[in-house]
C-alpha positions in Angstrom: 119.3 131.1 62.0 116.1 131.2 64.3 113.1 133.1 62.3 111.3 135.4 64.7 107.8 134.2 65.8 105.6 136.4 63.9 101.7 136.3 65.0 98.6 136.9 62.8 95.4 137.1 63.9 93.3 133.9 63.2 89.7 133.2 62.6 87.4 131.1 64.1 87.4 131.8 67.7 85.3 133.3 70.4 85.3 134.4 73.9 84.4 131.9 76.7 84.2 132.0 80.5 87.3 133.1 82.6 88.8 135.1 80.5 89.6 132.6 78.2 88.8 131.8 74.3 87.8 128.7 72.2 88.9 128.1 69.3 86.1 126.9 66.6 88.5 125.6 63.9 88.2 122.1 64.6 86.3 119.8 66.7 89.4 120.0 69.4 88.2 123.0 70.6 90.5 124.4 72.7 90.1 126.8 75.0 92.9 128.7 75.9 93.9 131.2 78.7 96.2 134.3 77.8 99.7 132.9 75.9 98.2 129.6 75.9 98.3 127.3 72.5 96.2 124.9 71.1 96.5 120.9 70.8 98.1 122.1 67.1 100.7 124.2 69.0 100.6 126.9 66.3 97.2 128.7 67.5 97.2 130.6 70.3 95.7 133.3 72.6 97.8 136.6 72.4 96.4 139.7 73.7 93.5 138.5 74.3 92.5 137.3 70.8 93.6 134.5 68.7 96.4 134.2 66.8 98.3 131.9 64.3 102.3 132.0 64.6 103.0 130.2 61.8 101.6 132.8 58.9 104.3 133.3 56.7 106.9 130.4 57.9 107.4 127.3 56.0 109.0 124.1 57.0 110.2 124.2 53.4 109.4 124.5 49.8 109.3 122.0 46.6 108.5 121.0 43.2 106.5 118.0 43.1 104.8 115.8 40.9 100.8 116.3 40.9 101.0 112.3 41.8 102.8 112.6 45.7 100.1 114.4 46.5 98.3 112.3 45.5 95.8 113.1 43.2 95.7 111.2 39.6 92.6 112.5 38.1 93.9 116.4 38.7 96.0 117.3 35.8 97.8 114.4 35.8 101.3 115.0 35.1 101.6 118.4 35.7 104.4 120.3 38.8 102.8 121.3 41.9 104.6 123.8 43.9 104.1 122.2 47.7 104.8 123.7 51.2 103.9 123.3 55.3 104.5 124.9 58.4 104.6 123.1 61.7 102.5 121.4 63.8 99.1 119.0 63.6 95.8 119.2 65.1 95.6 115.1 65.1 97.9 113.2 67.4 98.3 110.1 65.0 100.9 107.4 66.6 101.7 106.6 63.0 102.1 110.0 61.5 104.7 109.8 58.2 105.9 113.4 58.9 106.1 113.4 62.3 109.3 115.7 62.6 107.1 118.2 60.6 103.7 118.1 62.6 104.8 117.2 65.4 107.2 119.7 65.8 107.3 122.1 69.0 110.4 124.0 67.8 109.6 126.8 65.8 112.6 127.6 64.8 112.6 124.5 62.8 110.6 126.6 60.1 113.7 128.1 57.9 111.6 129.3 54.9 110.0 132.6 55.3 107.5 133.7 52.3 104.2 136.2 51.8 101.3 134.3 49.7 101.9 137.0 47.0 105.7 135.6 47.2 104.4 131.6 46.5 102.5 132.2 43.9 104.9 134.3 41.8 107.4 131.4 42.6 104.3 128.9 41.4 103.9 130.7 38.3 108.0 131.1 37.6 108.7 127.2 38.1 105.7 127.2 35.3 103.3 124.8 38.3 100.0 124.1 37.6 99.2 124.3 41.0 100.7 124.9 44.5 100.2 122.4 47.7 99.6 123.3 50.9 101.0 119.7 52.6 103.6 117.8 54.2 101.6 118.7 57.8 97.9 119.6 58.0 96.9 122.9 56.3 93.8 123.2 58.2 95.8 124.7 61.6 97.4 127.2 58.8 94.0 127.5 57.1 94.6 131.7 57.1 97.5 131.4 55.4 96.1 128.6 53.3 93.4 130.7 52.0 95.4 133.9 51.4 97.9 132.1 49.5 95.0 130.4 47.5 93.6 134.2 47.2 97.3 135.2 45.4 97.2 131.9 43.0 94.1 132.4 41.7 94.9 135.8 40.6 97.5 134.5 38.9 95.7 131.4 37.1 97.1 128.8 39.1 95.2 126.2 41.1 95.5 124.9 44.4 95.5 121.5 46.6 94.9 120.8 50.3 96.4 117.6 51.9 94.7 117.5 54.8 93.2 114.9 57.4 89.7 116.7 56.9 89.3 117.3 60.7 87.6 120.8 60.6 83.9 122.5 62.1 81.4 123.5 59.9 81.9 127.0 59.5 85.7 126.5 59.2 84.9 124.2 56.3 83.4 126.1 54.1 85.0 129.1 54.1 88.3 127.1 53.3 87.4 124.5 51.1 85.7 127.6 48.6 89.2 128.8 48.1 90.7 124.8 47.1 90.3 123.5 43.7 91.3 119.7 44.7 92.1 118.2 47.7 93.2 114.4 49.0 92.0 113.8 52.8 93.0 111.1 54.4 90.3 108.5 55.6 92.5 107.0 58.2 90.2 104.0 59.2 86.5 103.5 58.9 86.2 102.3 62.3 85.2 105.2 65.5 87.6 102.8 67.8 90.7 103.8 65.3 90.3 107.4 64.8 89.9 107.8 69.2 93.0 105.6 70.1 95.1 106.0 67.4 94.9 109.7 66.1 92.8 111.5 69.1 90.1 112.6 67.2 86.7 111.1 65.8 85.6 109.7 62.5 82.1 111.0 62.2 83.9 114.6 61.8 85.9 113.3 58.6 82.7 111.7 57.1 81.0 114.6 57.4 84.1 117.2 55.6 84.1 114.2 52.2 80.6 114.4 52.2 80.5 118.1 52.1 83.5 118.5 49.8 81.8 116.0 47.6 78.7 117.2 47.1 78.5 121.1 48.1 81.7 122.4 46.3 83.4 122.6 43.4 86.6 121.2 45.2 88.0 118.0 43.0 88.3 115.1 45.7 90.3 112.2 46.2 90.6 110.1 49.8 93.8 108.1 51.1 93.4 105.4 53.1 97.0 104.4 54.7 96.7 100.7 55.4 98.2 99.1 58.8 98.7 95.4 59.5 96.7 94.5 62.2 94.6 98.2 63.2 92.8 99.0 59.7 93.6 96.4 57.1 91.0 93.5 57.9 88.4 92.5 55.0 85.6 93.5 56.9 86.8 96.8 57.5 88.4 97.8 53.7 84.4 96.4 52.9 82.6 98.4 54.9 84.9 101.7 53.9 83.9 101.5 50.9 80.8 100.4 50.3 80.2 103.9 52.4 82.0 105.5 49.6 80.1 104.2 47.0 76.5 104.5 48.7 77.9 108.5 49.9 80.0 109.8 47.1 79.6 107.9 44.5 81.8 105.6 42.2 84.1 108.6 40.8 85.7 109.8 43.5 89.4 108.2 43.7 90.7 105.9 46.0 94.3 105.6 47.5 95.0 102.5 49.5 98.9 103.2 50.9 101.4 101.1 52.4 102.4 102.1 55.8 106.0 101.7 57.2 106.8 102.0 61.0 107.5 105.3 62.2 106.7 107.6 65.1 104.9 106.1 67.5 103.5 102.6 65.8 107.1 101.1 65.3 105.6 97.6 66.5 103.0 97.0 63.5 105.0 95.8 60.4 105.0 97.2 56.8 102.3 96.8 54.9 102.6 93.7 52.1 101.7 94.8 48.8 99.7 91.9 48.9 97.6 94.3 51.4 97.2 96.8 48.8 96.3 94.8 45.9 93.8 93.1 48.1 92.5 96.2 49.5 92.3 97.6 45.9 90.2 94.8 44.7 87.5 94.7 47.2 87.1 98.7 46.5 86.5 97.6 42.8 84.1 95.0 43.3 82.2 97.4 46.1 81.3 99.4 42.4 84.8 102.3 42.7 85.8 103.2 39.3 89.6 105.1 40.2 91.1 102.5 43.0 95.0 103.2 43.5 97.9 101.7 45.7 100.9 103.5 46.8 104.0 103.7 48.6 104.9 100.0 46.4 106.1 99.5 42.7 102.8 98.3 41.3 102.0 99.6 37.3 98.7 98.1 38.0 97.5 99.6 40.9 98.7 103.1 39.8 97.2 102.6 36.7 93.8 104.5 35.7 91.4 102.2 33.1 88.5 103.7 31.2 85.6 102.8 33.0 83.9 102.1 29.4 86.5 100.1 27.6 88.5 98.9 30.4 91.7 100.4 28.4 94.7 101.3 30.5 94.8 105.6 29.4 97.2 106.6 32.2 99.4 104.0 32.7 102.6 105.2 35.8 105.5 103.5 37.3 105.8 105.2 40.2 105.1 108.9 39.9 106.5 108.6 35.9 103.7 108.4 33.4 104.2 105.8 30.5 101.2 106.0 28.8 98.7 109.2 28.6 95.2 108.2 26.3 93.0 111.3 27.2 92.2 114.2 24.9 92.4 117.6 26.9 88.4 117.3 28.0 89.8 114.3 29.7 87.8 111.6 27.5 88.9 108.4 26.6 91.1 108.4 23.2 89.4 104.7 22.3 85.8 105.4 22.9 84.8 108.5 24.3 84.1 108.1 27.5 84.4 110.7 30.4 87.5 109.9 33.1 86.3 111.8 36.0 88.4 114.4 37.3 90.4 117.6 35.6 92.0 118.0 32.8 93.5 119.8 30.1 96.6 119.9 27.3 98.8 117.2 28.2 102.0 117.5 26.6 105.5 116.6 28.1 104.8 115.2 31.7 106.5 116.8 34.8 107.9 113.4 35.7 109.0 111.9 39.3 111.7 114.8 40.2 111.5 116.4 43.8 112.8 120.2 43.3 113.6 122.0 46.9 113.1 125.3 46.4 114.9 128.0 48.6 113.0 131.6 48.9 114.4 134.4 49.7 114.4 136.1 53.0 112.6 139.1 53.5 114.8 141.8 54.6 
């Protein structure tokens, strides 16, 4: 069953020279002549003005575990209710969801739902939050922000996974409707970010700096680690020392292993060796909350008390074995302050994936 394209009229945009229009959602800017898309394929010039065709239309809902995200100093333990649409306004060659945002067939999105629709499904499946993921929110950014609009209203929190690749204005107005967000910092190096994803790496400096220190927005970074293009010693160094001298020691830290897909099938899986590694040199750089993912490793999942070096959430996987915070999120052995949000922790959501199907507006 094909879904009928259904355009909404988008932000961001303004009127250039021969009758076309740019749009000023991300540094791509795209200028686009009438019925024309975008590099993100979902933004496009209809009538005139700009549109998104993807308002509404989901490649698919689930229950999650906060940790996929991932985010382990946001409510750890706690269901997220997570969705995408289509499309990407990156061209990585080692995208992990490529069938999602890379996708030009729009009738690939079966899932139809209003933002007033999520979050009453959000609040039913009792989440603490609701994810806009699997591809990048910021080309849905209208529908983002509408469904953040509807959660709120209803008490419930929201998360943007998203590579950070957004203009100024754009920025702002979106990241003042998120309450946490992990953005991937695919590589610290200018050479990566051109070749390998087709955008630029100042641009995602600039969104974690902002995010960091002019909002409210709880942040954590992802680094995804690839033998040979982003995984030397010098580069992991130099990453994140700029973290620490930017942001600080308390923002967390997700090194992940990569496995060949999409276009980058001739680099091999990361070693966990990578990882732990990787982990290590962000710890001695001065990072409190350093994680590894994609691998079985209790250790490098695990967050310590920067204070008494005790273990307080210790997970396998996406499971939590051991949870040592009272609900301000201080350490149960001697006080000190994890960074990140908190609150009553009782039984944990666990490592279940829940599709959820909507139903279809008639």
């Amino acid at each position: 069953m094909t879904i009928p394209e259904s355009d909404h009229p988008a932000r961001w945009w303004h009127q250039v020279e021969d009758q076309r229009i740019q749009c000023d959602l991300c540094p791509r800017d795209c200028k686009l002549h009438e019925g024309q898309r975008g590099a993100c394929f979902v933004r496009k010039m209809s009538g005139g003005k700009m549109v998104l065709t993807t308002y509404g239309r989901s490649s698919g809902f689930c229950i999650d575990p906060i940790e996929k995200k991932p985010l382990h100093n946001f409510y750890p333990g706690s269901s997220v209710f997570s969705f995408g649409t289509a499309g990407c306004n990156l061209a990585c060659k080692f995208c992990q969801n490529w069938d999602i945002s890379k996708s030009r067939e729009m009738d690939t999105l079966m899932d139809a739902a209003s933002p007033a629709a999520i979050a009453a499904a959000a609040l039913a499946h009792a989440c603490k939050s609701v994810a806009f993921t699997y591809n990048d929110p910021v080309i849905f950014a209208e529908y983002a922000m509408d469904t953040a609009d509807a959660c709120h209203e209803r008490g419930i929190k929201t998360v943007a996974v998203t590579a950070g690749y957004m203009r100024e204005n754009a920025r702002r107005e979106f990241y003042a409707k998120m309450d946490a967000a992990n953005i991937d910092l695919k590589a610290f190096t200018e050479e990566f970010y051109f070749k390998l994803c087709g955008g630029h790496l100042k641009d995602v400096l600039d969104t974690l700096a902002y995010v960091h220190h002019e909002t409210d927005c709880w942040l954590e970074i992802t680094t995804l680690l690839i033998p040979g293009h982003n995984d030397s010693e010098q580069e992991v160094t130099a990453l994140s020392k700029w973290l620490m001298s930017e942001l600080g020691p308390d923002v967390p830290l997700h090194f992940s292993a990569f496995h060949p897909d999409y276009k980058l099938l001739d680099a091999p899986a990361t070693p966990p060796a990578t990882l732990s590694r990787a982990r290590r040199i962000a710890q001695d750089a001065g990072l409190r909350y350093v994680y590894t993912g994609n691998v079985h490793d209790i250790e490098g999942e695990t967050t310590c008390c920067p204070g008494c070096k005790t273990p307080v959430i210790a997970r396998d996987w996406y499971r939590i074995l051991r949870y040592e915070l009272d609900q301000d999120g201080r350490c149960k052995h001697c006080g000190t302050a994890i960074a990140g949000r908190y609150g009553h922790f009782d039984k944990p959501f666990g490592a279940r994936r829940i599709p959820v199907r909507m139903e279809m507006p008639a």
